[in-house]
C-alpha positions, 0 to 999 in steps of 0.5 A, a space after each residue: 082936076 087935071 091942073 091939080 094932076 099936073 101940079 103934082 110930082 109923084 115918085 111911084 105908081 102905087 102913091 099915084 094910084 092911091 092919090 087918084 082913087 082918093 081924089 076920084 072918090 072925093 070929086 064923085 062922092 063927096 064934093 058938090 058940083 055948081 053944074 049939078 046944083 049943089 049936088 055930087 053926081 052919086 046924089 044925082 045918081 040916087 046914090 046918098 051917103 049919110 052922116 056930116 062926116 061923108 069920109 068916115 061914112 065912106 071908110 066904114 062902110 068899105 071895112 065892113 064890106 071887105 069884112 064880109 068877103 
């Protein structure tokens, strides 16, 4: 994750804020990791998203949880 942080010249803090909460969601929730067996470390955690498409899963359930507040 570090040499793709440092490949990247972002302009403004807003794009680089976004861009790394995306790339922290993706590392955590969404990729598998060789050290966890193929798992991401929220599976390890107990924490399971379903669905095939694990970003749309992600996206609708942050719109509903923001609907509620």
């Amino acid at each position: 994750m570090n040499g793709e942080l440092r490949e990247r010249s972002m302009r403004t803090l807003e794009i680089r804020h976004a861009i790394l909460s995306c790339m922290q969601i993706f590392h955590n929730y969404i990729r598998p990791h060789q050290a966890l067996n193929g798992k991401t470390p929220t599976e390890v955690a107990g924490i399971r998203i379903g669905g095939e498409k694990k970003w749309l899963t992600l996206i609708q359930n942050a719109r509903h949880e923001t609907a509620k507040s």
